[in-house]
C-alpha atoms as an extended CHARMM CRD file, in Angstrom:
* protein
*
        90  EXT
         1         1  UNK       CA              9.4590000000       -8.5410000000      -24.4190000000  PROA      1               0.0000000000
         2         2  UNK       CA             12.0060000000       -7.4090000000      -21.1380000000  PROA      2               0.0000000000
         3         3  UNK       CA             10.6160000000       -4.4960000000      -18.8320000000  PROA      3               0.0000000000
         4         4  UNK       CA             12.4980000000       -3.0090000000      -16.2910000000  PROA      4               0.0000000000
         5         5  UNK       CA             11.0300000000       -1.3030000000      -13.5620000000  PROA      5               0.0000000000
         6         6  UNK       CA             12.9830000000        0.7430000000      -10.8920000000  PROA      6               0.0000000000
         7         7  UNK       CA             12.1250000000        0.3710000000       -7.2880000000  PROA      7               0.0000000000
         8         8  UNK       CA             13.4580000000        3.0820000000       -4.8770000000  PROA      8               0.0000000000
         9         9  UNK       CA             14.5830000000        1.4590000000       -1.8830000000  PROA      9               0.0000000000
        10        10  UNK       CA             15.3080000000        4.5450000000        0.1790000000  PROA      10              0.0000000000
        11        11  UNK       CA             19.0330000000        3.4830000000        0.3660000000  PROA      11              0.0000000000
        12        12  UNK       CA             22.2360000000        4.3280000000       -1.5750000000  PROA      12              0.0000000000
        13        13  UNK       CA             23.2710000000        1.0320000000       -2.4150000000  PROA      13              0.0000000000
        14        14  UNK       CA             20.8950000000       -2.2630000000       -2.7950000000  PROA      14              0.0000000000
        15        15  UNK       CA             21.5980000000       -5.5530000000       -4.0410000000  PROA      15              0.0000000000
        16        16  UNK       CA             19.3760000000       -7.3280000000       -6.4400000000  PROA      16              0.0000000000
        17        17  UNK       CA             18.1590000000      -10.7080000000       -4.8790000000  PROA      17              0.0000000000
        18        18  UNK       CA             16.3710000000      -14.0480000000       -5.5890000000  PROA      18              0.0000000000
        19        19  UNK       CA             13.0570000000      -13.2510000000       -7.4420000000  PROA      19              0.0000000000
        20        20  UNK       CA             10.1920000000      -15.8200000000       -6.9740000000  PROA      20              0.0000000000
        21        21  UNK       CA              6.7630000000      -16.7420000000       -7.5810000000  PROA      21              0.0000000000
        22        22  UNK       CA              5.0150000000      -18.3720000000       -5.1220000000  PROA      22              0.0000000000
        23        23  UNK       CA              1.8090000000      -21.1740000000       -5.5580000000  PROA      23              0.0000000000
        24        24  UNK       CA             -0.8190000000      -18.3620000000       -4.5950000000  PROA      24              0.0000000000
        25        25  UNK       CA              1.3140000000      -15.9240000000       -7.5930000000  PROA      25              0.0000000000
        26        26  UNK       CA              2.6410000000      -13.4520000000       -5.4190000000  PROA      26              0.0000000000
        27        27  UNK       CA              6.2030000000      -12.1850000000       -6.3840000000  PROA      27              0.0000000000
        28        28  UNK       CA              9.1130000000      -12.0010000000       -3.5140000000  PROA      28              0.0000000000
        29        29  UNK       CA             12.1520000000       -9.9740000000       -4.0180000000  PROA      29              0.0000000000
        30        30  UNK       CA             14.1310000000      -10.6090000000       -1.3310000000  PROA      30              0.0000000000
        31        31  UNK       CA             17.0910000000       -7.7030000000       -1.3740000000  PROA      31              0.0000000000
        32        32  UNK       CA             19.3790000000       -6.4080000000        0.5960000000  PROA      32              0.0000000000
        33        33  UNK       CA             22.4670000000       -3.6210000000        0.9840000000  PROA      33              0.0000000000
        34        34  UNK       CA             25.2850000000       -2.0010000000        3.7560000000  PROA      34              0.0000000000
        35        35  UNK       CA             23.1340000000       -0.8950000000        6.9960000000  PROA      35              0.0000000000
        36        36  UNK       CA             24.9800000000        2.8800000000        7.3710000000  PROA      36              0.0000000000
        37        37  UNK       CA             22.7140000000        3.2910000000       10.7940000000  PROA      37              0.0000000000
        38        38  UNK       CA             24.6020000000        0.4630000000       11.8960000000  PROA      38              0.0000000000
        39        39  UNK       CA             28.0190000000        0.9510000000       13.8380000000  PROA      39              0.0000000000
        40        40  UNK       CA             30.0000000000       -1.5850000000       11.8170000000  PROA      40              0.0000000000
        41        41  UNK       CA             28.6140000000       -1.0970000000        7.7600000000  PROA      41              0.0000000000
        42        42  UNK       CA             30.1790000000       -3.8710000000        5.5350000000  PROA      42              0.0000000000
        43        43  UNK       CA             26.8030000000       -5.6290000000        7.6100000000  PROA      43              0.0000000000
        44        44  UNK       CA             23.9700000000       -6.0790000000        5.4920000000  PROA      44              0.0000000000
        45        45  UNK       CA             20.1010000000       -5.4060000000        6.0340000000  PROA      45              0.0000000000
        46        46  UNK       CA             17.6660000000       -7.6280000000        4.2880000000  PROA      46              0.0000000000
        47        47  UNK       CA             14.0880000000       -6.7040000000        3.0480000000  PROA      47              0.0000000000
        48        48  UNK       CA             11.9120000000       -8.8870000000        1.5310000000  PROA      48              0.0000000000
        49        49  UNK       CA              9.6250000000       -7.0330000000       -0.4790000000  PROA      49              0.0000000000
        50        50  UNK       CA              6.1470000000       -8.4700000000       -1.9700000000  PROA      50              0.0000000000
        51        51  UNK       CA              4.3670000000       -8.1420000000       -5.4650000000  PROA      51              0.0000000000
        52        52  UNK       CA              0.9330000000       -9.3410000000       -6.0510000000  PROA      52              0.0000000000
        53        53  UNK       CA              0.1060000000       -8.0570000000       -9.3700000000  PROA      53              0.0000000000
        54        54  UNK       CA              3.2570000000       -9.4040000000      -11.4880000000  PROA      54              0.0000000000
        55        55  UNK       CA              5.8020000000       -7.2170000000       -9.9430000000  PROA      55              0.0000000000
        56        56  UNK       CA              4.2860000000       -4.2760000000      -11.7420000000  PROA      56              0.0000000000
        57        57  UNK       CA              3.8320000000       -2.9010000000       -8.1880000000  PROA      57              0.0000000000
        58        58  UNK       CA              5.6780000000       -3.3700000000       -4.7890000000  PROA      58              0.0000000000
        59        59  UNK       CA              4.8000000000       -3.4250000000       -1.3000000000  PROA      59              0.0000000000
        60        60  UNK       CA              6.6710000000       -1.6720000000        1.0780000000  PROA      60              0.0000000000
        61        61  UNK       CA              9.9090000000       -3.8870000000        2.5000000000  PROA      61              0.0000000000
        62        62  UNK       CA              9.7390000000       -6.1310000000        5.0260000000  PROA      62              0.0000000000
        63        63  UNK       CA             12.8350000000       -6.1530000000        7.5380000000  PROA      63              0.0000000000
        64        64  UNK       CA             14.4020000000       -9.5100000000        7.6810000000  PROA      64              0.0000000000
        65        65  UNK       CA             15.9370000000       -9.6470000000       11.4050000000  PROA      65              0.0000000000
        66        66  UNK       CA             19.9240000000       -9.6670000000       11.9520000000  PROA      66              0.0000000000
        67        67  UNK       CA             22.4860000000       -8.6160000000        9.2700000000  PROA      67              0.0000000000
        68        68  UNK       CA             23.8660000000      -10.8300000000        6.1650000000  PROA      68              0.0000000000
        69        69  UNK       CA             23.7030000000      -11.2050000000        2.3480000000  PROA      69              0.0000000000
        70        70  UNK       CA             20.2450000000      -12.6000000000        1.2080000000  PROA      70              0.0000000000
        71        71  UNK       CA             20.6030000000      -15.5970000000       -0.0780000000  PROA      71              0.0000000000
        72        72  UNK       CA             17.6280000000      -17.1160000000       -1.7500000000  PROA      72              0.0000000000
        73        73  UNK       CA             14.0610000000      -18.0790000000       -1.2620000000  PROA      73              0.0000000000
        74        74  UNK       CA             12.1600000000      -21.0770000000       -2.1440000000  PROA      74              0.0000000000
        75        75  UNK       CA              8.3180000000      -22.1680000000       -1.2510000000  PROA      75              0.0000000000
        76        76  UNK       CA              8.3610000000      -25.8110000000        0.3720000000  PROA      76              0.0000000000
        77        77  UNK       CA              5.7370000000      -28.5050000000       -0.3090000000  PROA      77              0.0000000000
        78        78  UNK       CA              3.9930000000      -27.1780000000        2.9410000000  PROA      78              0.0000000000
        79        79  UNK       CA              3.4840000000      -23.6970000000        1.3750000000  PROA      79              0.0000000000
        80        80  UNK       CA              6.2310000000      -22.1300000000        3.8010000000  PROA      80              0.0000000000
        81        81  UNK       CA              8.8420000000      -20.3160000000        2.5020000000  PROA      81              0.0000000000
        82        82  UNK       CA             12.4070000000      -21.2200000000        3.6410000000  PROA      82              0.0000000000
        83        83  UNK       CA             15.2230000000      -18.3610000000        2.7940000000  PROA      83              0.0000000000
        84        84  UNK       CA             18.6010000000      -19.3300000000        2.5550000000  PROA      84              0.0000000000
        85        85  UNK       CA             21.4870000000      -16.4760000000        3.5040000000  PROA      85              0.0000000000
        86        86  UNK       CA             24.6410000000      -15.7660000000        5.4090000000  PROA      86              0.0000000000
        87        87  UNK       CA             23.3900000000      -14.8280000000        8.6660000000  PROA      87              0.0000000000
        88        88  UNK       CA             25.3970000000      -11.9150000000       11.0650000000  PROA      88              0.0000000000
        89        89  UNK       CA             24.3360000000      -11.7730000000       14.5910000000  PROA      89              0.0000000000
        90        90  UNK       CA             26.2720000000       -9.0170000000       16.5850000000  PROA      90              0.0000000000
């Protein structure tokens, strides 16, 4: 069976993102969407946003620093977790 759940991100426009699961069974969402506080925005923040009861319920975002499309996370061997995005600096 599919559920959907709806997360308000506080924003008019998100995009989905990688979904993962990592060793210790949290649940990453790392999203992301146009920064309108930001002079120039066709940038894009990034939040990475944490679930640790099967993404039933989510903690609040977590800023990713800079501007850029998200990309996607993955948990190396050492238990880190290495994201993978188009990075803006301005």
């Amino acid at each position: 069976m599919i559920e959907r759940y709806t997360l308000d991100t506080g924003c008019r426009c998100t995009n989905a993102g990688s979904i993962m699961t990592t060793r210790d069974g949290r649940v990453l969402w790392l999203t992301g969407g146009p920064d309108f506080g930001n002079e120039a925005p066709w940038l894009m923040r990034r939040e990475l946003r944490e679930s640790r009861d099967s993404g039933r319920a989510w903690g609040p975002p977590r800023i990713m620093p800079g501007q850029g499309f998200g990309g996607v996370v993955t948990q190396l061997a050492s238990g880190k977790l290495l994201n993978i995005s188009i990075h803006f600096v301005n």
